[in-house]
N, C-alpha and C positions, 0 to 999 in steps of 0.2 A: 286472414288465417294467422295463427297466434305462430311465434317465434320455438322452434324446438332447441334447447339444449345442447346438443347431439350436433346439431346445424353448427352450432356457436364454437362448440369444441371443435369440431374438424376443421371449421375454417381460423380459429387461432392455432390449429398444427399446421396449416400453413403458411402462418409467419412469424419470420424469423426475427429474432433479437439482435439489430447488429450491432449491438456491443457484446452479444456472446456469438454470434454466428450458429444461433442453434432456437430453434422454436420455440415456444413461449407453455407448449403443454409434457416435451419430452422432459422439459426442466424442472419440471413440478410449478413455474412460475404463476400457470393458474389455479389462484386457492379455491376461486368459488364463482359459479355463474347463477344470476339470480336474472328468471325470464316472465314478464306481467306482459303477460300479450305480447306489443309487437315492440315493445321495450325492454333492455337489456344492462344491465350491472354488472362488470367485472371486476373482481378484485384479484388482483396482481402482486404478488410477492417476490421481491428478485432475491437473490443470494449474493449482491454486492449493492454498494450505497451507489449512487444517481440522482441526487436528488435535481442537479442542473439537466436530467435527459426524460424527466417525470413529463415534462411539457411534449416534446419531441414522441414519446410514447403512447402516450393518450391521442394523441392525432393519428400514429402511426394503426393502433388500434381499432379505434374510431372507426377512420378511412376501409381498413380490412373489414369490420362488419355490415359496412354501407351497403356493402353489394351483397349481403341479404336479400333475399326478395321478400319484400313487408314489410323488413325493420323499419323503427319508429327510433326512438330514444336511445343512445346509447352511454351510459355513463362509466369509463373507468377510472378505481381507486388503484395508487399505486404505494409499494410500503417495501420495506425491506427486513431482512432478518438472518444478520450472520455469522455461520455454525464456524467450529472449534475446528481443527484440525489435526490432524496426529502429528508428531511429529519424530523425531530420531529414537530408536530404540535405546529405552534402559535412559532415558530423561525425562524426569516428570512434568507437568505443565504446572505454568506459574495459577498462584490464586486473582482472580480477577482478570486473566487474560488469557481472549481466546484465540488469538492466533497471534505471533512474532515473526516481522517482516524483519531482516537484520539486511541494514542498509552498507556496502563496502567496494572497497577498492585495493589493488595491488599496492598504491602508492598516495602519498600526500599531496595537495594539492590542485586535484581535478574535480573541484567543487562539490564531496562528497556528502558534508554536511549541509550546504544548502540544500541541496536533491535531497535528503531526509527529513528536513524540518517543513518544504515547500509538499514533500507527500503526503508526511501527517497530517498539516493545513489544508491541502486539498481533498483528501479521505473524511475529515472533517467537513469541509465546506459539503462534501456528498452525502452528507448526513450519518456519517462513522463516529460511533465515542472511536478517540483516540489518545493516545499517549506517547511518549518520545523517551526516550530511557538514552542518556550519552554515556556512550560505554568507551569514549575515548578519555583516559584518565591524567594520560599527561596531558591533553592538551583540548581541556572541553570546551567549546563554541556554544554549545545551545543556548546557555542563558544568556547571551550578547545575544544570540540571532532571534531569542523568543522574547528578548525582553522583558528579561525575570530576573529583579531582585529579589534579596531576603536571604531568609535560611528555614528548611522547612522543619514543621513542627511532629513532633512524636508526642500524641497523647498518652502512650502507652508506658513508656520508657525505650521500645523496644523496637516500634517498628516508625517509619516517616511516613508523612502524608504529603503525595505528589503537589507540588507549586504547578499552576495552573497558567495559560495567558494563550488569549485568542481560541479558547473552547479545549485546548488541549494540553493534558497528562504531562509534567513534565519531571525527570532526574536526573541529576549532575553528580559528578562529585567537587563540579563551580561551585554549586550552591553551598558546599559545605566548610571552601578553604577561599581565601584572602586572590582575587586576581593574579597576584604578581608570585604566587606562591608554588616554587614548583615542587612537582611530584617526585625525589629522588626514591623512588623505591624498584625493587627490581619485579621481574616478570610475578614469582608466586604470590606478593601482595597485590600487583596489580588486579590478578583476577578474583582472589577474595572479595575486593572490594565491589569489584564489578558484580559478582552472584548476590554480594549483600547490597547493594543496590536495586538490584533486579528483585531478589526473592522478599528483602525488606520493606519494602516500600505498597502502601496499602490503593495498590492500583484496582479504581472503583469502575467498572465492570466495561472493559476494554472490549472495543472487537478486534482493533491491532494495536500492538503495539510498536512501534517504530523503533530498532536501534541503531543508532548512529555508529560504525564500529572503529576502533583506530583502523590505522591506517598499516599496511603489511602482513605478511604472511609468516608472520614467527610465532613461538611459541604459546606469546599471549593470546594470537589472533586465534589458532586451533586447538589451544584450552577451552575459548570461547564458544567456539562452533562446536565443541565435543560436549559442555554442560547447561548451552544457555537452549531451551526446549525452541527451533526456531522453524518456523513453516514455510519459509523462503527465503531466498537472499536474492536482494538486487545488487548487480555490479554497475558501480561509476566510472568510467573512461572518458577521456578525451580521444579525438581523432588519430594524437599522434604515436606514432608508431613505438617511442621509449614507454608510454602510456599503458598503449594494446601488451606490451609484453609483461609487464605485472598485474595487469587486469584477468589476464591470463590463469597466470598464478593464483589468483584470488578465486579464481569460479573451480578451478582443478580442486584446491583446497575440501571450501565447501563440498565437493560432489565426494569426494573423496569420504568425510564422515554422514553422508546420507542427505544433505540439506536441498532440497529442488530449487534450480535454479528459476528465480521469477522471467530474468529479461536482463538487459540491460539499458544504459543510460547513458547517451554520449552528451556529456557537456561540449561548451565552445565550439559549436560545430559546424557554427557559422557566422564572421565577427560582419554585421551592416551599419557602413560609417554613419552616424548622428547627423552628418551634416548636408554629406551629397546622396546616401542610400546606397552606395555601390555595396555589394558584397565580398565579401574574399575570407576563403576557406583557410585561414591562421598553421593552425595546426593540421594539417592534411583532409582529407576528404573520406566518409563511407567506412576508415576504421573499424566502426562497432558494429556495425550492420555486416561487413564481411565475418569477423567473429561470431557473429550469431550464427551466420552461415556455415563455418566451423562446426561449431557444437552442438547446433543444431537447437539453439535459444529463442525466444523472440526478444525483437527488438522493442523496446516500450517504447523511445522517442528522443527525440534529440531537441537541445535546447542552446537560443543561440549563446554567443559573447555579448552581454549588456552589461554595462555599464549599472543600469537600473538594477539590477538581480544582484549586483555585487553593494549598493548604495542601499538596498531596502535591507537585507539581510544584516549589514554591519549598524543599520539606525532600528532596530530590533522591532521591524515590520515586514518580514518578506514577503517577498510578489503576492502570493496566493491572496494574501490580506492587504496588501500596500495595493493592489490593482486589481481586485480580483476578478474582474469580467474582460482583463487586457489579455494580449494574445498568450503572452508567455505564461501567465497562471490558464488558459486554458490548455497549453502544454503539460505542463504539471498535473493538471487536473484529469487530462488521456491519460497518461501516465499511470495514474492513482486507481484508475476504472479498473484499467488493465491489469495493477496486479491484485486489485479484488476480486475479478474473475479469475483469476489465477487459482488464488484461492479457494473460491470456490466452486471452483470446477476439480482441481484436486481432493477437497473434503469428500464431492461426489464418487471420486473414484476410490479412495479407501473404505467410503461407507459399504459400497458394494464386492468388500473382499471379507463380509463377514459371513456366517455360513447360514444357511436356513437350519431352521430345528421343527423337526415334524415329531409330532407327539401320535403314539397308535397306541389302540387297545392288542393287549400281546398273551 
């Protein structure tokens, strides 16, 4: 007796995605079922990249239609495809990029820019175009951390062409001054430079765009978040307590001009000695994960104190690409899922605040 359709559908509505926690046909994720007898085809579209859970899925799938009664063959294709996002009212969206993840922190120092550069790498390795945009202008990291020399090139006169390294988009304004060269300028040029960075730069067809942000909550910082078009912010913290309280600051900010908050991200949050493995919690315990409690956030993940994550980033290979099947890039890499479902599960929900239009004969 040949396989119905109908059969196929209802038993993929009953299984769940768990990396969305939500079924596989309410999501629209199944594009199409194609049924030859007692053989079966699925193709599968998610709304964030996976490419390391393509394997984990297809089994997951599999397995669900086995208990079929009849089935034969079951093959699924799996693919992705991810949509734009709205973002803050009365800010336009940049050209080539469809959604900006603006990476930040109350304060300097709690490894904000490696957690930016190691998400883009991992949204990347998940099979994301991506790009990194260093909107920290005194004091830019990216091209040490991505391992980008040069100066990039304008065909035009007018606009730059992103320098690229390990598959991903990248802008500085490193790239365009001397190392040891600092920035005395004050706040209103700082952000000039930053929109012309962002708006100038011929970013070729982005799903996220990554920005690294300075560090603090002043003027510069809520210029930024008031003109740079941004579909989420993740906040970086450590466990400790001086930490938690400008992290604070930094998420109030955002919410404050409409920005949804993605999650947070506790670095060092847990130092395991190299030699004997003991553990010990450095700077306090559960910090960020209380916070989220607060505000009522999710927690995207906590990553420990290594030694390695500080040595790959400064030799311009970080984790994700220096080890990338080691634990800590698959930290980064939950991380990185997480806030593409984020994403796109929020597109979902503005998609469906548009109105129907019924058309009558009158």
């Amino acid at each position: 007796m040949p396989i119905a359709e109908a059969d196929v559908q209802a038993s993929l509505r009953a299984l769940t995605d768990p990396n969305t926690g939500r079924d596989f046909v309410s999501t629209k994720s199944v594009r199409k079922v194609e049924v030859d007898g007692s053989n079966v085809v699925v193709d599968l579209q998610l709304a964030y990249p996976a490419k390391s859970q393509h394997e984990a899925l297809r089994k997951l799938v599999a397995g669900q239609l086995a208990s079929l009664p009849g089935i034969g063959k079951v093959s699924v294709n799996i693919g992705h495809k991810i949509a734009s996002h709205a973002v803050q009212r009365g800010v336009k969206l940049v050209a080539g990029v469809k959604n900006i993840i603006a990476v930040a922190s109350g304060k300097g120092g709690v490894g904000k820019s490696t957690t930016a550069v190691n998400l883009a790498l991992a949204l990347a390795a998940e099979g994301a175009q991506v790009g990194v945009l260093d909107a920290d202008i005194y004091g830019p990291s990216q091209p040490m951390m991505l391992g980008i020399t040069g100066r990039p090139e304008s065909k035009d006169g007018k606009t730059l062409e992103p320098l690229e390294a390990w598959g991903v988009q990248a802008m500085s304004i490193g790239f365009l001054i001397d190392t040891d060269t600092p920035m005395v300028w004050r706040g209103p040029m700082v952000t000039q430079a930053l929109e012309q960075l962002l708006k100038d730069t011929n970013w070729r067809d982005l799903d996220y765009l990554i920005v690294d942000m300075p560090p603090g909550t002043g003027d510069i910082q809520l210029t930024l978040a008031q003109k740079v078009p941004v579909t989420g912010a993740v906040i970086v913290t450590t466990p400790q307590d001086i930490a938690l309280i400008d992290a604070r600051k930094g998420l109030k900010m955002f919410d404050k001009v409409g920005v949804p908050i993605v999650g947070i991200v506790e670095n060092m949050s847990m130092h395991i000695c190299s030699n004997c493995g003991h553990a010990e919690a450095i700077f306090g315990q559960g910090g960020a994960e209380r916070m989220c409690k607060d505000y009522n956030v999710p927690f995207l993940g906590g990553l420990p104190l290594d030694i390695r994550i500080r040595e790959q980033a400064d030799s311009g290979r970080p984790t994700v690409v220096a080890d990338p099947d080691g634990k800590i890039a698959a930290i980064y890499k939950e991380i990185a899922r997480r806030t593409a479902i984020f994403v796109a599960q929020k597109a979902e929900d503005f998609s469906g605040k548009f109105p129907n239009i019924v058309i009558q004969n009158t």
